[in-house]
Each structure stands twice: as structure tokens, then as C-alpha cells.
N, C-alpha and C positions, 0 to 999 in steps of 0.2 A: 149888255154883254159887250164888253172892249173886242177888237179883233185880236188881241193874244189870249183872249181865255177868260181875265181878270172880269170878275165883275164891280162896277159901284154901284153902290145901291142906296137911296134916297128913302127915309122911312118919315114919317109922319106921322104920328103919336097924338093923340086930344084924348085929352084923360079930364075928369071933375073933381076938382080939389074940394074935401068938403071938412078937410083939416082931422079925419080920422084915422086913414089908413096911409094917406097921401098926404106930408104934411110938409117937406123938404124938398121934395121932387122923388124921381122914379127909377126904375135901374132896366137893363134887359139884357140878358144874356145872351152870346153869341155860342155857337159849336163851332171848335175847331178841329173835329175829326168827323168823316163823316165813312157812309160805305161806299166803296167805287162797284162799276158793275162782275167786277171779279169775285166780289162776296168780303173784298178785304177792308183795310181800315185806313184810311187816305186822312192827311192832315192838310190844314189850309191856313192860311195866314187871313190875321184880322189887322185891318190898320184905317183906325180913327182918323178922317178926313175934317170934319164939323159939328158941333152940336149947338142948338141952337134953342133956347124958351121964348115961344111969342116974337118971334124974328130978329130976339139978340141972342150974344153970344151968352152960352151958359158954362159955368161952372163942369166939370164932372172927374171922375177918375176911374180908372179901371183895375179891376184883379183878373190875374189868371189863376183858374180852377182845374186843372189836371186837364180835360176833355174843352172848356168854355172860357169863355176871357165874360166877363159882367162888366158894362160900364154902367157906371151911377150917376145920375145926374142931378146935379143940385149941391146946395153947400148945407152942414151939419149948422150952420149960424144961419140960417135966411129963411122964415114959413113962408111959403107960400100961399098968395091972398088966396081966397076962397072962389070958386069960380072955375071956368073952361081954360084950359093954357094947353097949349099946343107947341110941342117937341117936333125937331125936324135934327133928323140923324146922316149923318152923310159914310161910309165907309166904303172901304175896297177888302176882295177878298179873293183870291186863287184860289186855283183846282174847285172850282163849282161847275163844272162844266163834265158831263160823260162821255165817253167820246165810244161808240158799236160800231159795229161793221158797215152798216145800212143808214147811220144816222149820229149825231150830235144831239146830246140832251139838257136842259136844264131842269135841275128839280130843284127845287126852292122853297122853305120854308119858310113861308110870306111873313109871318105874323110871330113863330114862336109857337108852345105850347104849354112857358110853364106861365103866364099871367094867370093870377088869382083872382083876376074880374075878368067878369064878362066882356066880349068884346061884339059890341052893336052892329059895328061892322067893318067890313075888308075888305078892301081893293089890294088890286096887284098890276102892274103893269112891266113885262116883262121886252124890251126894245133890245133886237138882235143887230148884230153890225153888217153896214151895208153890204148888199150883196147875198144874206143866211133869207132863205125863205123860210118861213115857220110851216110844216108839215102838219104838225099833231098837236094837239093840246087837252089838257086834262086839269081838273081841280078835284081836290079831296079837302075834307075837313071834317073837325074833329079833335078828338086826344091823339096822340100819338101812336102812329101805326091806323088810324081809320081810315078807310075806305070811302065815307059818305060821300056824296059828290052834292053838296048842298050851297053850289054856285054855279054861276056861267062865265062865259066869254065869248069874246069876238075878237075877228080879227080885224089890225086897224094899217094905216100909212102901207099898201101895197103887200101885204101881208109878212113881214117883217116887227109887226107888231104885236102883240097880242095882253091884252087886257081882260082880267078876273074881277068879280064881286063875289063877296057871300050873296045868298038868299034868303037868308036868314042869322038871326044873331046866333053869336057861337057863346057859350058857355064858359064857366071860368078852366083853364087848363086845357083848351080847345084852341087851335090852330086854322088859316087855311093854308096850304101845299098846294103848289102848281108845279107842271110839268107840261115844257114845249121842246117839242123833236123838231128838229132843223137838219 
């Protein structure tokens, strides 16, 4: 979390190319509206900082979808070898941040919820700007709109930090969501 608001956010992808479903590379959709805590509908900006396969530079393009921008990553001419490869996404985005009477929130949807595979597992690591003490924190996972709290956290670096895992593998079409009150 930047001290104006903006968050960037670092994702890291390891996906098994086994040349059936994944054959190109991978895509994953961003929302750019979300709910604020007035019940209304808040739009945010998406902006592609890096993308990166196996530590070089990749290929990719983006569509906007009325509500999501989709970036794709990989080229329509290149299979990719069969094997583990690992995606590192870099982007920034506003208004992710809630701002209540009593507190500042982050809610964050770590992972997504429309992947079609299972995901083994999921980390989150959620770093406030100097100065924000993290108060509260919470994990959910699941399809979208669950409840389950089927992770943990702690808090890390003075408590300004705070770091999620699943506890279990999530299912395809399953997400985790964190929320830390500052």
C-alpha cells in the first residue's frame, strides 16, 4: 500500500504446462469496479508495470471488458516447453483502499476467482506504508462471496505487516480474499 492510496501489487503465478489446456501461456483477469463501503460501485484504474515468464521478459496484451481489463500472457506463435514456468506480474491500481470512520481498510482479492484449475496454494502478503499499524485482519476463501476462513496469518516487520496462506488447496473457481484494518 503506497502512502497516497495506490496499491502495487506483485503476483506470482507457477502454473504445469502439460501442453493441454495451457499450451501458449496464461491470461487473468483484473476488476475494475468494485463496492465501496457506501453500498456503491467505485471504479479503479489498472496499469501494467511488468510481466515477466521464468525471469524474462514476456510477451502479453490486454482487453478491456466492460467491469475487467484480462491480460494474456504469451505469444499465439511460441508453445510453451512442457514443465513448471513461473509468471511474475507487477501492476498498480487505485481506490483499493476503504476509508470508515474508525479505520482504513484493505480488502483484496488475492488470487481471483475465475481460474479453472485448482490452486494448491496461496500466499498473500499485504505491507502498509510507514507509519499504518495493521489493527485487524481476516482471510476468506472460496468462490465468490464465501465466507470460509480456510487460512491463517501473522503479523510481521512491527506490525505493519501482515501475511496470509491457504490451509488448504482451493478448488477451481475458488479464491483467497484478505482484509487488514489500519
Amino acid at each position: 500500500v503506497e502512502k497516497n492510496g495506490d496499491l502495487i501489487v506483485t503476483e506470482t503465478i507457477r502454473v504445469r504446462v502439460e501442453g493441454d489446456q495451457i499450451r501458449r501461456g496464461i491470461y487473468r483477469d483484473f476488476p475494475t469496479t468494485h463496492e465501496n463501503p457506501e453500498g456503491g460501485i467505485s471504479r479503479n484504474s489498472f496499469e501494467l508495470l511488468s510481466v515477466r515468464r521464468d525471469g524474462q521478459s514476456e510477451s502479453y496484451r490486454t482487453e478491456s471488458g466492460g467491469n475487467f481489463v484480462r491480460v494474456y500472457f504469451g505469444r499465439a506463435d511460441f508453445f510453451l516447453p512442457h514443465g513448471v514456468h513461473t509468471y511474475e506480474l507487477i501492476y498498480r491500481s487505485d481506490r483499493q483502499i476503504r476509508f470508515f470512520r474508525d479505520h482504513d481498510e484493505v480488502y483484496w482479492n488475492a488470487t481471483g476467482t475465475e481460474w479453472v484449475f485448482p490452486i494448491l496454494e496461496a500466499t498473500a502478503e499485504i505491507r502498509l506504508p510507514e507509519g499504518a499499524l495493521a489493527m485487524d485482519a481476516k482471510a476468506y476463501t472460496g468462490g465468490y462471496g464465501s465466507t470460509s476462513e480456510n487460512a491463517r496469518y501473522d503479523y510481521a516487520e512491527r506490525g505493519n505487516v501482515v501475511r496470509f496462506e491457504t490451509t488448504r488447496p482451493l478448488g477451481p473457481r475458488q479464491g483467497l480474499s484478505v482484509v487488514v484494518a489500519f
